[in-house]
HTML snippet that shows the backbone in 3Dmol.js (N, CA, C, O; Angstrom):
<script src="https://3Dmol.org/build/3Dmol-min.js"></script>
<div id="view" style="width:600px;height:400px;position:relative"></div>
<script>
const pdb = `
ATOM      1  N   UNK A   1    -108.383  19.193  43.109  1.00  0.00           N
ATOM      2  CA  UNK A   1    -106.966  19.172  43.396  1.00  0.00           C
ATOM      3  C   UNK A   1    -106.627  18.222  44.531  1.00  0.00           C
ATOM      4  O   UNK A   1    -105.567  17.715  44.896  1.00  0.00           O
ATOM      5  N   UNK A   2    -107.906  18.148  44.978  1.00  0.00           N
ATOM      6  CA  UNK A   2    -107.337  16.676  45.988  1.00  0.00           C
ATOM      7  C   UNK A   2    -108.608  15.988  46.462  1.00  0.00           C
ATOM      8  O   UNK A   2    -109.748  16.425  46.305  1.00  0.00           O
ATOM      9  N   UNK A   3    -108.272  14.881  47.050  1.00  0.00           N
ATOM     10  CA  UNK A   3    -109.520  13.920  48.094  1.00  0.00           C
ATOM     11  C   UNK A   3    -109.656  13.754  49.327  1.00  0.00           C
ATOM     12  O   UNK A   3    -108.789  14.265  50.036  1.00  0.00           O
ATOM     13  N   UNK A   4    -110.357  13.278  49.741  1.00  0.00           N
ATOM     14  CA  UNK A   4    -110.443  12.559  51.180  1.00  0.00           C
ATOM     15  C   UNK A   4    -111.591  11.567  51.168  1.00  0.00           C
ATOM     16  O   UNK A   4    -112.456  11.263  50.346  1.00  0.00           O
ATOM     17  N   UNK A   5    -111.378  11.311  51.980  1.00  0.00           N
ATOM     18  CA  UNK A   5    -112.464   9.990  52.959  1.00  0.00           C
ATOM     19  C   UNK A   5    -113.411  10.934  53.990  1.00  0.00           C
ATOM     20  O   UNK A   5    -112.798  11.223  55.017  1.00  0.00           O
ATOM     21  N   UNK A   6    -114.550  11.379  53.934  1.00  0.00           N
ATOM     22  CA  UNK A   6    -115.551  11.645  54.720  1.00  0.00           C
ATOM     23  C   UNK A   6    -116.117  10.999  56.005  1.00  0.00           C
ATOM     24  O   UNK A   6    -116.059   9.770  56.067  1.00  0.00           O
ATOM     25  N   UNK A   7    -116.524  11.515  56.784  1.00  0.00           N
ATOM     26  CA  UNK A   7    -116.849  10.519  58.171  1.00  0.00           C
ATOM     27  C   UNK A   7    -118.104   9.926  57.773  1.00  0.00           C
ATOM     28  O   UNK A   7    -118.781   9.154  58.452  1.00  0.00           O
ATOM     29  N   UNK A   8    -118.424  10.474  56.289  1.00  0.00           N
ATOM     30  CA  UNK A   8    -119.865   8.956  56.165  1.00  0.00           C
ATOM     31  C   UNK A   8    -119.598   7.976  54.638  1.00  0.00           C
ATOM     32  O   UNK A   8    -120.270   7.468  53.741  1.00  0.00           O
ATOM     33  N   UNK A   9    -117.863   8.147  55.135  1.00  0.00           N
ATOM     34  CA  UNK A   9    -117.959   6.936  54.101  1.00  0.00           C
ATOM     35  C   UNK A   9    -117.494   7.659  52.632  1.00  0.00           C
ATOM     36  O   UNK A   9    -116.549   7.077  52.100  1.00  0.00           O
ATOM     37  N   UNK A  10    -117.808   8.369  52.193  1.00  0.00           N
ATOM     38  CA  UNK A  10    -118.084   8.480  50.500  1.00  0.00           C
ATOM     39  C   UNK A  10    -116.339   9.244  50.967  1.00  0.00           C
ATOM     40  O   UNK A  10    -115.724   9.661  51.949  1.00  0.00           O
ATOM     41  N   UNK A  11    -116.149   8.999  49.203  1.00  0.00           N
ATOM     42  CA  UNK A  11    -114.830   9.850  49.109  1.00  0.00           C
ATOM     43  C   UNK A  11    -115.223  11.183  48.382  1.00  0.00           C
ATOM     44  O   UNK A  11    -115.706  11.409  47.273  1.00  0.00           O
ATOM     45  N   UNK A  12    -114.802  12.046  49.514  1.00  0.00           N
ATOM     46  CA  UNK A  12    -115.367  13.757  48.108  1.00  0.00           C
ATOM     47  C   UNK A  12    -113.784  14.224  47.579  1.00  0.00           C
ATOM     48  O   UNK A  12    -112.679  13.912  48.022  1.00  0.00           O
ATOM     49  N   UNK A  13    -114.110  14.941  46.654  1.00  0.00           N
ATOM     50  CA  UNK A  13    -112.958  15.644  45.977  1.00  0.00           C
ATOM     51  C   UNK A  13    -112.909  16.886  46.364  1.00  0.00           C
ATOM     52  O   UNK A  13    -113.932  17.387  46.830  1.00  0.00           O
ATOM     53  N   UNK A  14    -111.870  17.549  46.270  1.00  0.00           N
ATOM     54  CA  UNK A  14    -111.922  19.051  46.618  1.00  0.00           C
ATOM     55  C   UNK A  14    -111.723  19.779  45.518  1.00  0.00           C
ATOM     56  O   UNK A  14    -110.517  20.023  45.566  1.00  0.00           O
ATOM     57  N   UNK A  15    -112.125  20.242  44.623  1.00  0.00           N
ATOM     58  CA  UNK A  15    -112.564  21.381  43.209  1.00  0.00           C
ATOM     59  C   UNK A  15    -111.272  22.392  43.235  1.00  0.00           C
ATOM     60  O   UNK A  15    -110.507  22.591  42.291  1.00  0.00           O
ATOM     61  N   UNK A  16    -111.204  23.041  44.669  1.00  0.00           N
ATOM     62  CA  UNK A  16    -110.258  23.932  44.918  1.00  0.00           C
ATOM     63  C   UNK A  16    -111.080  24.831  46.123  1.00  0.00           C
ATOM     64  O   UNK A  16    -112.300  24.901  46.274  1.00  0.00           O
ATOM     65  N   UNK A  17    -109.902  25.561  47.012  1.00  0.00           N
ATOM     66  CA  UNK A  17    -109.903  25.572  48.191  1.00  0.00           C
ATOM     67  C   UNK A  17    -111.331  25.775  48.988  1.00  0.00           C
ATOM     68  O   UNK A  17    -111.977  26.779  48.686  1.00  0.00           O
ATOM     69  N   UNK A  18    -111.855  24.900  49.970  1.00  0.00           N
ATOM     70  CA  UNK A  18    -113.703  25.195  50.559  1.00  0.00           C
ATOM     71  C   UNK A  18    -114.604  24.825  49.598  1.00  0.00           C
ATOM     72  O   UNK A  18    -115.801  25.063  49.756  1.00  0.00           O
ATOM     73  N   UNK A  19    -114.076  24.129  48.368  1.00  0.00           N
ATOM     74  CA  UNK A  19    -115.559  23.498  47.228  1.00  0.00           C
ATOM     75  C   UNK A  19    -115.240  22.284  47.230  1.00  0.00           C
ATOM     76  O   UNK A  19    -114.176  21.935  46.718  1.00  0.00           O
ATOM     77  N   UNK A  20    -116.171  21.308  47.856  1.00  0.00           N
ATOM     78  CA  UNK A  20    -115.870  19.898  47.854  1.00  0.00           C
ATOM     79  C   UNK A  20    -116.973  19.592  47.128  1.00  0.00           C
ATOM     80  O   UNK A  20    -117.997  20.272  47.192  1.00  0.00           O
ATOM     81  N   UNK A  21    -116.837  18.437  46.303  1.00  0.00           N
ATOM     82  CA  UNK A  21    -118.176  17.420  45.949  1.00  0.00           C
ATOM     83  C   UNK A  21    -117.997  16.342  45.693  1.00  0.00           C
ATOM     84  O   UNK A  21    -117.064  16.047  44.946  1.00  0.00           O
ATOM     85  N   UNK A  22    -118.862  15.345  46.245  1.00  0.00           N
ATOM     86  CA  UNK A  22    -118.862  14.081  46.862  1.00  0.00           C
ATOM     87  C   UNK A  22    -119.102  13.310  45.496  1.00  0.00           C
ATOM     88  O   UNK A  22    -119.795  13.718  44.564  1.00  0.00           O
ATOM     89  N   UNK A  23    -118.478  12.254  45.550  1.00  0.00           N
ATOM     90  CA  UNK A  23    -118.000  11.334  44.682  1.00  0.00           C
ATOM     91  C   UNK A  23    -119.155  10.659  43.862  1.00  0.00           C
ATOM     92  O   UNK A  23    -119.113  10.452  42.649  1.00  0.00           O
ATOM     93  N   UNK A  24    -120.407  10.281  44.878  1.00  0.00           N
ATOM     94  CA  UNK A  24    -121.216   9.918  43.927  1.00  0.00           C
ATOM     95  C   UNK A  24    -122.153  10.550  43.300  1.00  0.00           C
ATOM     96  O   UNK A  24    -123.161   9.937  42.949  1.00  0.00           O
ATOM     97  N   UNK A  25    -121.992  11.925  43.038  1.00  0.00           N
ATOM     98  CA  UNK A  25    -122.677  12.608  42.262  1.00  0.00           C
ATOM     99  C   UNK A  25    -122.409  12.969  41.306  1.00  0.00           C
ATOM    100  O   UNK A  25    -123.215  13.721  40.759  1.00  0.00           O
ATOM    101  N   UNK A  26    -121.208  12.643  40.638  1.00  0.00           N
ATOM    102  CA  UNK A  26    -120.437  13.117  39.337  1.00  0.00           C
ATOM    103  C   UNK A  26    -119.741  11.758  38.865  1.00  0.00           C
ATOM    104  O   UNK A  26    -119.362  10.868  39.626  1.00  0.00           O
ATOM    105  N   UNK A  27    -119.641  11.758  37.491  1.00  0.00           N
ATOM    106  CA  UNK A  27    -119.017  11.380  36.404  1.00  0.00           C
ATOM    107  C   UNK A  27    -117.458  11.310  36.515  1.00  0.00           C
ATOM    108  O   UNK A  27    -116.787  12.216  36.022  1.00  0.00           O
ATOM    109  N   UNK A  28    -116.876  10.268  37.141  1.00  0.00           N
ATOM    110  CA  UNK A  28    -115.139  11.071  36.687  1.00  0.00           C
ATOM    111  C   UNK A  28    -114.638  10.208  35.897  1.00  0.00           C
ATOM    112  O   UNK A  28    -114.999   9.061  35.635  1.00  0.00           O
ATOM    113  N   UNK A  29    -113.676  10.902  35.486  1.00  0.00           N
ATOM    114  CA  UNK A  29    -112.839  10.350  33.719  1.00  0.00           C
ATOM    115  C   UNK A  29    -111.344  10.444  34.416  1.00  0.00           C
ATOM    116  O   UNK A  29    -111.206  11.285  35.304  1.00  0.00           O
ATOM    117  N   UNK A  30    -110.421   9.764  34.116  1.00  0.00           N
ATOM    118  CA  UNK A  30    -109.092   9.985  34.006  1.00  0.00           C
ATOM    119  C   UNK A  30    -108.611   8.725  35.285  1.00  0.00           C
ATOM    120  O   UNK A  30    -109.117   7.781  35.893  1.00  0.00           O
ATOM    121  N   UNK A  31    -107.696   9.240  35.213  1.00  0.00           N
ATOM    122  CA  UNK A  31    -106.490   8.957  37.027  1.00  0.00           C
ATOM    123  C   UNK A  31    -106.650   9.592  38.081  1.00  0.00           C
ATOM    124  O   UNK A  31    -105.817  10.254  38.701  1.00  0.00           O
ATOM    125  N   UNK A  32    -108.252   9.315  38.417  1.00  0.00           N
ATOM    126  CA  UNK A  32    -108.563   9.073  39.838  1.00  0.00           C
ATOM    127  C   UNK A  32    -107.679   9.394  40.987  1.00  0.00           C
ATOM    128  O   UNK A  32    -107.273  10.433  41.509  1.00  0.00           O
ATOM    129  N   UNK A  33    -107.498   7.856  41.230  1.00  0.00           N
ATOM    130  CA  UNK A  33    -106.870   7.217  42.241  1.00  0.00           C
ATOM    131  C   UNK A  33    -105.443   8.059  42.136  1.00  0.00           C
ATOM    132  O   UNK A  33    -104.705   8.204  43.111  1.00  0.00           O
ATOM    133  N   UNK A  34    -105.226   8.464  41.137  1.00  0.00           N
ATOM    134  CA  UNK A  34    -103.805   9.391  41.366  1.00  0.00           C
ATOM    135  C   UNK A  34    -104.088  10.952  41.912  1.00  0.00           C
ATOM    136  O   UNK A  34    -103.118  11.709  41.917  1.00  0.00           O
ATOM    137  N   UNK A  35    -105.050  11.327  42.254  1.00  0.00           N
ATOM    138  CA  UNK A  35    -105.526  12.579  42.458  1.00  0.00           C
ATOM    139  C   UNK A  35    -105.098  12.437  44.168  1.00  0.00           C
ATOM    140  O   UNK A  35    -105.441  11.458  44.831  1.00  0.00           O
ATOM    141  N   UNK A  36    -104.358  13.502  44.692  1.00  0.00           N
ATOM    142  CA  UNK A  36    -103.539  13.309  45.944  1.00  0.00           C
ATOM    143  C   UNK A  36    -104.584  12.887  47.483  1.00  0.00           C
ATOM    144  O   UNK A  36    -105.803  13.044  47.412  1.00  0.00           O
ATOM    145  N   UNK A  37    -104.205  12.582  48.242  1.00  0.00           N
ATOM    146  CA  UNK A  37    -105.419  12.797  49.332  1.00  0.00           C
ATOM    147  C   UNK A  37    -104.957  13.805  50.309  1.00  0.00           C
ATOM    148  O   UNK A  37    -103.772  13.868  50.638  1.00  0.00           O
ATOM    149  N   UNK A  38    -105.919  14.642  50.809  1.00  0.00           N
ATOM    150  CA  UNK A  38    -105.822  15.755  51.430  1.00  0.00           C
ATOM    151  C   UNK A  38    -106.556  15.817  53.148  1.00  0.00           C
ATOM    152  O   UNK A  38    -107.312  14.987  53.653  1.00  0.00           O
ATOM    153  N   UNK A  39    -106.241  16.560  53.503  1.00  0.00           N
ATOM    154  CA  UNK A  39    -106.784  16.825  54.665  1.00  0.00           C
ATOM    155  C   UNK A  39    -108.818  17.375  54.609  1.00  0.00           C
ATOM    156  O   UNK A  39    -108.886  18.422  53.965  1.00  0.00           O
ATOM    157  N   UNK A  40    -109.676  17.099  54.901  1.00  0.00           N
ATOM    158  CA  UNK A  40    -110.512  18.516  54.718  1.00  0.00           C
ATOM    159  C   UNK A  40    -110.448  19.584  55.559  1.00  0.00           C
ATOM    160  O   UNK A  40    -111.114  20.593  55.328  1.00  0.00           O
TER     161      UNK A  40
END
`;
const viewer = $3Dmol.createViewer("view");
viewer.addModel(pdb, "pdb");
viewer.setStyle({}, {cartoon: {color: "spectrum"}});
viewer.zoomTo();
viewer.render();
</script>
């Protein structure tokens, strides 16, 4: 439900509320870059 920028660089996603996972470990499909950016 949302992103951020990490202090080492990678962008993680947030799954939903306290489940983040970091960008280069998964596959993503769709509109990305439209996925909001968030606070962590």
């Amino acid at each position: 439900d949302g992103q951020a920028i990490g202090a080492d660089g990678f962008v993680w996603w947030r799954l939903g509320e306290g489940v983040w996972m970091r960008s280069d470990v998964v596959d993503e499909t769709g509109d990305c870059a439209g996925v909001r950016v968030v606070q962590p």
